[in-house]
mmCIF file of the C-alpha atoms, coordinates in Angstrom:
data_MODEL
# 
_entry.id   MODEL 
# 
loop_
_atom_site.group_PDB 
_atom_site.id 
_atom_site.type_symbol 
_atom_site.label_atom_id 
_atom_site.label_alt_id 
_atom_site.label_comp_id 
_atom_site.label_asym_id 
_atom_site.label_entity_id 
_atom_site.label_seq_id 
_atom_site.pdbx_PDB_ins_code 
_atom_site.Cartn_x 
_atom_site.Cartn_y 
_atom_site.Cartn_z 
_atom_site.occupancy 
_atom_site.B_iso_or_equiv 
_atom_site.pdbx_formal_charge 
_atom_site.auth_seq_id 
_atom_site.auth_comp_id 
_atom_site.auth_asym_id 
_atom_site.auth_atom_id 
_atom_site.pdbx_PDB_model_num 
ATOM 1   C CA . UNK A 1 1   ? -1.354  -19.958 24.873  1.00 0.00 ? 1   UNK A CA 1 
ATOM 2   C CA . UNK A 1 2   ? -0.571  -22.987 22.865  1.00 0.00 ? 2   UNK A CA 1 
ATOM 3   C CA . UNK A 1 3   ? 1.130   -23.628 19.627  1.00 0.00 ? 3   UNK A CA 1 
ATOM 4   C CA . UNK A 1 4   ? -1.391  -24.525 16.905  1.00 0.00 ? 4   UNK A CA 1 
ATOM 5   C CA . UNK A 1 5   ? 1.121   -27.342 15.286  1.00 0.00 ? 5   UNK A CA 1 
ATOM 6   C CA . UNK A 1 6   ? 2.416   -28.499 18.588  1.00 0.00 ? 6   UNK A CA 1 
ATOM 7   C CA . UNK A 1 7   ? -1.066  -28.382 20.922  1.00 0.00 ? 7   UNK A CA 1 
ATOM 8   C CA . UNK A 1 8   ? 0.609   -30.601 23.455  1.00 0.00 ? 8   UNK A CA 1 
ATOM 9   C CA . UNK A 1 9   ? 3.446   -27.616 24.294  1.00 0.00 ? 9   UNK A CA 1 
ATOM 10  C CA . UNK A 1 10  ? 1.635   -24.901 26.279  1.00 0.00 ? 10  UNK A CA 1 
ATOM 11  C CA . UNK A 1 11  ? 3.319   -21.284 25.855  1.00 0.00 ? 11  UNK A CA 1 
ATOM 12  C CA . UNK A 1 12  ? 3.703   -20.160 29.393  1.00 0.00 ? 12  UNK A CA 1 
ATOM 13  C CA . UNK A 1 13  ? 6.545   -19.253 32.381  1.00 0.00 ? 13  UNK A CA 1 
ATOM 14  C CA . UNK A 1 14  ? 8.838   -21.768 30.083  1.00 0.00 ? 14  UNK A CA 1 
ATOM 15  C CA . UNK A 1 15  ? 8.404   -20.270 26.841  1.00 0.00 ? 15  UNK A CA 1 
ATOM 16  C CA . UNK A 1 16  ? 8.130   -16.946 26.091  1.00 0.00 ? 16  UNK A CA 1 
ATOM 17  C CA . UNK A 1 17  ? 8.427   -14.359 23.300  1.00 0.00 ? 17  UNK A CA 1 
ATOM 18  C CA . UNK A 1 18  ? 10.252  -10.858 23.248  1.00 0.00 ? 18  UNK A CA 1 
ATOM 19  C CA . UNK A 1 19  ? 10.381  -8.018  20.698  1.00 0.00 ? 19  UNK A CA 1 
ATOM 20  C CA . UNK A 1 20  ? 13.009  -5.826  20.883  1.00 0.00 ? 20  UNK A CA 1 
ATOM 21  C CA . UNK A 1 21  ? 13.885  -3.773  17.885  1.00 0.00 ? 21  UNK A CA 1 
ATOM 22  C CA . UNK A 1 22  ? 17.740  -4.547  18.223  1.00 0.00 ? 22  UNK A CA 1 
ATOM 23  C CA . UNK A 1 23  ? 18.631  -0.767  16.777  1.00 0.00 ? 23  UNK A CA 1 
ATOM 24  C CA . UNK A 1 24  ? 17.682  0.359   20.319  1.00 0.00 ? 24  UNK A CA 1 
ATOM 25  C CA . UNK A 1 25  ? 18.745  -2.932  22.482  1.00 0.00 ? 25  UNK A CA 1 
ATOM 26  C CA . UNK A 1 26  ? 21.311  -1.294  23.321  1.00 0.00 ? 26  UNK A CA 1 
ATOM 27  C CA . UNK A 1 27  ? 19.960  1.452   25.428  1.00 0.00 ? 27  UNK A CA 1 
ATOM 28  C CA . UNK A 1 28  ? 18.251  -1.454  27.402  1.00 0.00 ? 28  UNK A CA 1 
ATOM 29  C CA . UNK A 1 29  ? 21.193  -2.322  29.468  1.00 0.00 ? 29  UNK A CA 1 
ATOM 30  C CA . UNK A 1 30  ? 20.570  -6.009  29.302  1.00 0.00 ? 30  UNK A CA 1 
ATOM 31  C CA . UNK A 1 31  ? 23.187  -7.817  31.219  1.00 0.00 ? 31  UNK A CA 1 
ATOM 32  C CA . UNK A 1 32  ? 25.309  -10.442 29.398  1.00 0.00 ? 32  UNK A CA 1 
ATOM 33  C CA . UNK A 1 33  ? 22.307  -13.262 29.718  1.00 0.00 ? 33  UNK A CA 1 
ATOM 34  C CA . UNK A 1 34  ? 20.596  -14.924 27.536  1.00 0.00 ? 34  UNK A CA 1 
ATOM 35  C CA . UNK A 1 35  ? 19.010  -12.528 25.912  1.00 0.00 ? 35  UNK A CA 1 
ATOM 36  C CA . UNK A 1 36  ? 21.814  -10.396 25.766  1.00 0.00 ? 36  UNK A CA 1 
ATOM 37  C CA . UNK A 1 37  ? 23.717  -13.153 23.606  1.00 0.00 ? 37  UNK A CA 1 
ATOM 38  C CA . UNK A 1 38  ? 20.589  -13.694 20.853  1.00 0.00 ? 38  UNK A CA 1 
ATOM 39  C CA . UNK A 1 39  ? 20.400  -9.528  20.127  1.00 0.00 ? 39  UNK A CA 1 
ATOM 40  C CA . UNK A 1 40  ? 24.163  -10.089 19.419  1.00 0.00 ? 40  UNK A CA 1 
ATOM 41  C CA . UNK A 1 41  ? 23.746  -13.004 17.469  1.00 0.00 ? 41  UNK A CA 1 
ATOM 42  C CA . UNK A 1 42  ? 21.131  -11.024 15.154  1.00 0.00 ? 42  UNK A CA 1 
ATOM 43  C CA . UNK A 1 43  ? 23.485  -8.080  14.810  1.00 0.00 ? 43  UNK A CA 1 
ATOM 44  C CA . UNK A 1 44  ? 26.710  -9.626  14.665  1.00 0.00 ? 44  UNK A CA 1 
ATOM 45  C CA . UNK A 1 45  ? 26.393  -13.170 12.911  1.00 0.00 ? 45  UNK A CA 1 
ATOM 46  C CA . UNK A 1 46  ? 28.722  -12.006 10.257  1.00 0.00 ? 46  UNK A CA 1 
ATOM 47  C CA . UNK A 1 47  ? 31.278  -11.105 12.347  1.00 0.00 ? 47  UNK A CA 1 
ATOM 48  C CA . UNK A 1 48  ? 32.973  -14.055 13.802  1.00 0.00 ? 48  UNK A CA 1 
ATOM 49  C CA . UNK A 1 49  ? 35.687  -12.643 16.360  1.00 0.00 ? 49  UNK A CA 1 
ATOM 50  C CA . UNK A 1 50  ? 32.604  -11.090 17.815  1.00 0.00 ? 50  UNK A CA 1 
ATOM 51  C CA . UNK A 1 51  ? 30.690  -14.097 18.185  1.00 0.00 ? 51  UNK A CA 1 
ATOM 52  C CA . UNK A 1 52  ? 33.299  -16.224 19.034  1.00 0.00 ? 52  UNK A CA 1 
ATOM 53  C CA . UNK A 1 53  ? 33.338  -14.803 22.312  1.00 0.00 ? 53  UNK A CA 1 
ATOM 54  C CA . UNK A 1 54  ? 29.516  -16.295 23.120  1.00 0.00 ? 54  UNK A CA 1 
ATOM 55  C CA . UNK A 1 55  ? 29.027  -18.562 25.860  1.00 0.00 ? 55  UNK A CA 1 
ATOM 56  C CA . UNK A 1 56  ? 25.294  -19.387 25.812  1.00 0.00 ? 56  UNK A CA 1 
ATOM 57  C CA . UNK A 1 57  ? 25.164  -22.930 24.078  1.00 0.00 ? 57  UNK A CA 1 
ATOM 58  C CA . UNK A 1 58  ? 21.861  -22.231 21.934  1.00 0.00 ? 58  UNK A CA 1 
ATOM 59  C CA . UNK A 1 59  ? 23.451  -18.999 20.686  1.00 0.00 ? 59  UNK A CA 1 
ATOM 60  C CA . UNK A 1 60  ? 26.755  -21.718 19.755  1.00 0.00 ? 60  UNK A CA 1 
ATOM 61  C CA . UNK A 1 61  ? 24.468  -23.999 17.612  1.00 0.00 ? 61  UNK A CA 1 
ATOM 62  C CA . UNK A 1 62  ? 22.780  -21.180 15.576  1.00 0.00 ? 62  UNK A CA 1 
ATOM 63  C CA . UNK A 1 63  ? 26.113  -20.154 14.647  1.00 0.00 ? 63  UNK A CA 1 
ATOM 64  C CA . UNK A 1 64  ? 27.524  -23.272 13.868  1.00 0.00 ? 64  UNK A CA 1 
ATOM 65  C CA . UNK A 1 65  ? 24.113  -24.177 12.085  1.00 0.00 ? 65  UNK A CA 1 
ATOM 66  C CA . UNK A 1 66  ? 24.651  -20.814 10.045  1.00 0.00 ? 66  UNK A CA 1 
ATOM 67  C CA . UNK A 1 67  ? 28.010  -21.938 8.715   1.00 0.00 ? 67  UNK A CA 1 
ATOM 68  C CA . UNK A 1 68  ? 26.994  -25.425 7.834   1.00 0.00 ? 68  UNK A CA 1 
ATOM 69  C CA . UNK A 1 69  ? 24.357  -23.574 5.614   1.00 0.00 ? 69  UNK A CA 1 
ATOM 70  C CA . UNK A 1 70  ? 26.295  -20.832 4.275   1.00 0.00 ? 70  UNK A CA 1 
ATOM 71  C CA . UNK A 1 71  ? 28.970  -23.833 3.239   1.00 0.00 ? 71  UNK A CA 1 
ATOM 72  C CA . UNK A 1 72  ? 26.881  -25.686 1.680   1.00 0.00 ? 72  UNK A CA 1 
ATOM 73  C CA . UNK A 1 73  ? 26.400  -24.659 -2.169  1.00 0.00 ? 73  UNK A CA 1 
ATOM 74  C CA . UNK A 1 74  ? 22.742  -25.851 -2.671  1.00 0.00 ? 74  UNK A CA 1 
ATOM 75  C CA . UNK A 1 75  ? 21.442  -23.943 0.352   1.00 0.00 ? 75  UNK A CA 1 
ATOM 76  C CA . UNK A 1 76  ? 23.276  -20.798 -1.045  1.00 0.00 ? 76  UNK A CA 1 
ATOM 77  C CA . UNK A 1 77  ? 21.797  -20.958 -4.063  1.00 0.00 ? 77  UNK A CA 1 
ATOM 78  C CA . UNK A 1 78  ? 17.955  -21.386 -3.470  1.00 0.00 ? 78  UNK A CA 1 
ATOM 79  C CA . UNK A 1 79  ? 18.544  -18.675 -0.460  1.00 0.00 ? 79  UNK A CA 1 
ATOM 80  C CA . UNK A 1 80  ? 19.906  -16.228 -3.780  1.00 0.00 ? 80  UNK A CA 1 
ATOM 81  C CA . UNK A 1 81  ? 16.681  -17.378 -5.584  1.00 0.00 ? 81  UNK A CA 1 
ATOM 82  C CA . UNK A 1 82  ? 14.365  -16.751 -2.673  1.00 0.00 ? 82  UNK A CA 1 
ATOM 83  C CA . UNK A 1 83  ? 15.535  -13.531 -2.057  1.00 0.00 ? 83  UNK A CA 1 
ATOM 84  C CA . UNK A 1 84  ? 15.828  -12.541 -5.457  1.00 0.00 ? 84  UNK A CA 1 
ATOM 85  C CA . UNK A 1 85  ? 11.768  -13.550 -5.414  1.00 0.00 ? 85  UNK A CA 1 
ATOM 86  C CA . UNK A 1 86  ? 11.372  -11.158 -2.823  1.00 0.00 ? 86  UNK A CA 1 
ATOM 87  C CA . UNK A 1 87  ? 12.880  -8.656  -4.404  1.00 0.00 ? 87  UNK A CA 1 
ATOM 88  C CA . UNK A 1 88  ? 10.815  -9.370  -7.494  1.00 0.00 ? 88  UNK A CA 1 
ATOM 89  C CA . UNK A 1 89  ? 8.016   -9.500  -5.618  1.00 0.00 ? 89  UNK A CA 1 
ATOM 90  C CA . UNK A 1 90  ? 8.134   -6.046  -4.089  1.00 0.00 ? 90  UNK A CA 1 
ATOM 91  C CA . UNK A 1 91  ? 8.735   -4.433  -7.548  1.00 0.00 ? 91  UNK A CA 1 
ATOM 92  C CA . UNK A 1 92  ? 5.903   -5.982  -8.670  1.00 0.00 ? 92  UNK A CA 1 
ATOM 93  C CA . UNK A 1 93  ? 3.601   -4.417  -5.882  1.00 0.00 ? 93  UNK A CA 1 
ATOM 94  C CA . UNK A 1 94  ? 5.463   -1.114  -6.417  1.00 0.00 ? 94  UNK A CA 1 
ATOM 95  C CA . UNK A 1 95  ? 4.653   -1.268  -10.247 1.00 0.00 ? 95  UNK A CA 1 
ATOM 96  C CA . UNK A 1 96  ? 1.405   -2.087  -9.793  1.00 0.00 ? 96  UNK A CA 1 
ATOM 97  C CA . UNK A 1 97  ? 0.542   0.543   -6.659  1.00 0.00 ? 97  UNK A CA 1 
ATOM 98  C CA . UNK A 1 98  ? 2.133   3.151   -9.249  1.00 0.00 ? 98  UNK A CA 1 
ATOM 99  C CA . UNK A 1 99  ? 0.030   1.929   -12.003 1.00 0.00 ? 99  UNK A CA 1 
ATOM 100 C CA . UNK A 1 100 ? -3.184  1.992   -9.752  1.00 0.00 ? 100 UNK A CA 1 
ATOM 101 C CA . UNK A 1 101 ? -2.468  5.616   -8.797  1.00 0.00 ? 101 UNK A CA 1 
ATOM 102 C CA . UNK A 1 102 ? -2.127  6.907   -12.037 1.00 0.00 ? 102 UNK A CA 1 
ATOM 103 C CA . UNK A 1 103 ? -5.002  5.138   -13.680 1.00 0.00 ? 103 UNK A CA 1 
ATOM 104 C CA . UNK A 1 104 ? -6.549  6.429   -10.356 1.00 0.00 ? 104 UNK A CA 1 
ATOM 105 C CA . UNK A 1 105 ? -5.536  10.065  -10.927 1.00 0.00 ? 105 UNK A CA 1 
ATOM 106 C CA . UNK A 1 106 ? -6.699  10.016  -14.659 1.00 0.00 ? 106 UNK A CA 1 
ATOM 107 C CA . UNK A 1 107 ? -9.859  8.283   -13.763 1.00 0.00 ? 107 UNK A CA 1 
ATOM 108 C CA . UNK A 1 108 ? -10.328 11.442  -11.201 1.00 0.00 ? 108 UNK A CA 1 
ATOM 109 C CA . UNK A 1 109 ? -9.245  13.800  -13.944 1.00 0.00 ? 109 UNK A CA 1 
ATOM 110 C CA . UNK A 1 110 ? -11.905 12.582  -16.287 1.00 0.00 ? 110 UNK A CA 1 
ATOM 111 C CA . UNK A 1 111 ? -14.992 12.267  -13.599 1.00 0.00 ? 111 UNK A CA 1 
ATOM 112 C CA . UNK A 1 112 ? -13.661 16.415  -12.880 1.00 0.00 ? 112 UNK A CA 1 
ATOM 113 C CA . UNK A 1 113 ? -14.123 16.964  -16.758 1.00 0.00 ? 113 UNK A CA 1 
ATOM 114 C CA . UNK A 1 114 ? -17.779 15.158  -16.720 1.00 0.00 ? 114 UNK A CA 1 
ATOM 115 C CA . UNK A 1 115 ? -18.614 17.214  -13.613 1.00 0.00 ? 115 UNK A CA 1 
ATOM 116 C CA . UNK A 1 116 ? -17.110 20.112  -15.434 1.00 0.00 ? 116 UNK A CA 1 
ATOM 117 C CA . UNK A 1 117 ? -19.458 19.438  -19.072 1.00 0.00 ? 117 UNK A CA 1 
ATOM 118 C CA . UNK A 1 118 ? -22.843 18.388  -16.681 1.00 0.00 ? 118 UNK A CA 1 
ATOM 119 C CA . UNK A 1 119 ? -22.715 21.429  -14.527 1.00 0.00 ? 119 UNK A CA 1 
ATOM 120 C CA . UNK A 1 120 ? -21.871 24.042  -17.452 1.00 0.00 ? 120 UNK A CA 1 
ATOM 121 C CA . UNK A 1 121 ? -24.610 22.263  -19.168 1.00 0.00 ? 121 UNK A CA 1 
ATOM 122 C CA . UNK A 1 122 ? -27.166 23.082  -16.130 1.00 0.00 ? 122 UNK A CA 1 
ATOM 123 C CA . UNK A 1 123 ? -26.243 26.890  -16.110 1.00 0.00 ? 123 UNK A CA 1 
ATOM 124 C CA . UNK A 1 124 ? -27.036 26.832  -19.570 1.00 0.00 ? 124 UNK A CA 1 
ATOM 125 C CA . UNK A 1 125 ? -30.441 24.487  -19.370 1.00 0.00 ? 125 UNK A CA 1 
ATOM 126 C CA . UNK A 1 126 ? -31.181 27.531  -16.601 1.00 0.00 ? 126 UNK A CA 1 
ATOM 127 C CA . UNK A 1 127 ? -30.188 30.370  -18.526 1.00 0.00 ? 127 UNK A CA 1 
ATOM 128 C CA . UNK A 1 128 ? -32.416 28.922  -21.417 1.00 0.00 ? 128 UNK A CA 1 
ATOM 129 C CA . UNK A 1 129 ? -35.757 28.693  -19.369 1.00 0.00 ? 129 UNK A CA 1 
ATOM 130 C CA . UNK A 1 130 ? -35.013 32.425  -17.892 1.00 0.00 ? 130 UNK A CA 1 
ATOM 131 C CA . UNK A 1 131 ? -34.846 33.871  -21.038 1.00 0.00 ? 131 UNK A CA 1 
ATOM 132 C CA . UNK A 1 132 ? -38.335 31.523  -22.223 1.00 0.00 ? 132 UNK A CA 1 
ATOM 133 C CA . UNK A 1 133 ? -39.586 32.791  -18.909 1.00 0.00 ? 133 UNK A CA 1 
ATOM 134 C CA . UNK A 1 134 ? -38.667 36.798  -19.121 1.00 0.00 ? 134 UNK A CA 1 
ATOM 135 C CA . UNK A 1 135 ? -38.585 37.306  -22.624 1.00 0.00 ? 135 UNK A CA 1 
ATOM 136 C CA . UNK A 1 136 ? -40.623 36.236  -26.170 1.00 0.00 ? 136 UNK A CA 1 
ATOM 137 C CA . UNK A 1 137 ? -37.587 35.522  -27.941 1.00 0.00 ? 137 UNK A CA 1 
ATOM 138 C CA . UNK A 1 138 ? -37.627 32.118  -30.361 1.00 0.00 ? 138 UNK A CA 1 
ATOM 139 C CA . UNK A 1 139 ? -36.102 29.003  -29.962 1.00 0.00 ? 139 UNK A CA 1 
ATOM 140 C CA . UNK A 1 140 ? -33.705 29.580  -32.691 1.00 0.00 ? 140 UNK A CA 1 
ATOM 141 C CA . UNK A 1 141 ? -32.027 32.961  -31.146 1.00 0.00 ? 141 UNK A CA 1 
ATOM 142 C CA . UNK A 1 142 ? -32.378 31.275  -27.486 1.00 0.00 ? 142 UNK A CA 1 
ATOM 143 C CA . UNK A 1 143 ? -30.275 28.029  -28.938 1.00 0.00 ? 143 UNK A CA 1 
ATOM 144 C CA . UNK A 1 144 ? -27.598 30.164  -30.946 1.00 0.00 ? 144 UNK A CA 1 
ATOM 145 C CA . UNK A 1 145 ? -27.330 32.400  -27.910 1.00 0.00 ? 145 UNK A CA 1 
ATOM 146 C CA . UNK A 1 146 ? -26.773 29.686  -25.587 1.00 0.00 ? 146 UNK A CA 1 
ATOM 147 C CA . UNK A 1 147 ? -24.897 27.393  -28.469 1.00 0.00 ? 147 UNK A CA 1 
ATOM 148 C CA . UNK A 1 148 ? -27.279 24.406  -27.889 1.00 0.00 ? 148 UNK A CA 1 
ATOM 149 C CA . UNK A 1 149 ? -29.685 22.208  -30.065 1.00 0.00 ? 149 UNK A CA 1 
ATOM 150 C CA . UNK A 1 150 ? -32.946 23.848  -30.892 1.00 0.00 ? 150 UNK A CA 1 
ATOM 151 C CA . UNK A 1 151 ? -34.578 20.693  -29.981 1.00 0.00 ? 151 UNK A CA 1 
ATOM 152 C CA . UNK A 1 152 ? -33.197 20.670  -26.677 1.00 0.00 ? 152 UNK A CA 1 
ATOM 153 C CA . UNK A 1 153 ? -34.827 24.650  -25.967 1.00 0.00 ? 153 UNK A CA 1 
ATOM 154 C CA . UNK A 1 154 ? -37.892 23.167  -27.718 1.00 0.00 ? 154 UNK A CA 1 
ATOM 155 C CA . UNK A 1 155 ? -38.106 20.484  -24.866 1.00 0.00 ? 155 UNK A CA 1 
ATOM 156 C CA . UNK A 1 156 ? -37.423 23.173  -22.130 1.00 0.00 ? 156 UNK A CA 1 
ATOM 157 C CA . UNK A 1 157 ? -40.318 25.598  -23.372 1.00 0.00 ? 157 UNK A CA 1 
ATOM 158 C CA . UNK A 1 158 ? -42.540 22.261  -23.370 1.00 0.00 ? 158 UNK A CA 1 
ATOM 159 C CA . UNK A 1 159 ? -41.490 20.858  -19.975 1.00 0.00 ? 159 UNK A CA 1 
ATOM 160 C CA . UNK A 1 160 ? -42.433 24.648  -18.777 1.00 0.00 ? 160 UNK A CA 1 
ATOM 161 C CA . UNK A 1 161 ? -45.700 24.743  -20.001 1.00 0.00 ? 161 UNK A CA 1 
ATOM 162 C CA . UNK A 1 162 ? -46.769 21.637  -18.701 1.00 0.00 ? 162 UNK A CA 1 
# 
């Protein structure tokens, strides 16, 4: 594996990657190694007795790298505006995943009331041509019977005889 900005550094035996979700690092028994000393960095790094007690040198730098960053005003501020981005960010995509479902749920509601209107409309369009078919009753007592247009029971009576 190589690194797509660095091609020259291959990823192999030297480098390597591990996830560990650090709620449950400890139930891995890691012994105090390398490892070990980065899972306490990302839980503890507020804490400085804790961390003051590391002895793996790249663990040392972080910290001290932390504190030149936390110190310095600047840095403070643009990390409050980035995470306050974020944070914007996410209600944004809430708002707009709420909006989405409700404009979802009435769009769903209406399509149910079209559905609803098209297939009452059918049962009546049938019950017209079974009374045309079984009976010698006129278009006008069909259409008030069935509360529709005379010209639509007109167009059924025609579309039968054809």
């Amino acid at each position: 594996m190589r690194d797509g900005t660095q091609p020259h550094i291959s990823l192999g035996n030297l480098l390597q990657m591990n996830l560990i979700e650090l709620k449950k690092a400890d139930r891995l028994g890691m012994s105090d190694r390398p490892l070990r000393a980065w899972v306490n960095f990302l839980e503890h790094w507020k804490e400085g007795l804790t961390m003051m007690d590391t002895s793996y040198e790249p663990v040392k730098k972080a910290m001290e790298r932390l504190k030149e960053l936390s110190a310095d005003e600047e840095t403070r501020r643009l990390a409050f505006v980035r995470e306050r981005a974020l944070r914007d960010e996410i209600s944004f995509i809430n708002d707009a995943e709420r909006r989405g479902h409700k404009e979802g749920r009435e769009e769903g509601l209406e399509e149910g009331r079209e559905e609803a209107k098209q297939r009452a409309l059918e049962e009546k369009y049938h019950a017209v041509r079974k009374l045309i078919a079984l009976t010698e009753m006129s278009d006008q007592l069909i259409a008030e019977i069935e509360q529709l247009p005379v010209e639509d029971v007109a167009r059924l009576r025609a579309d039968r005889q054809h």
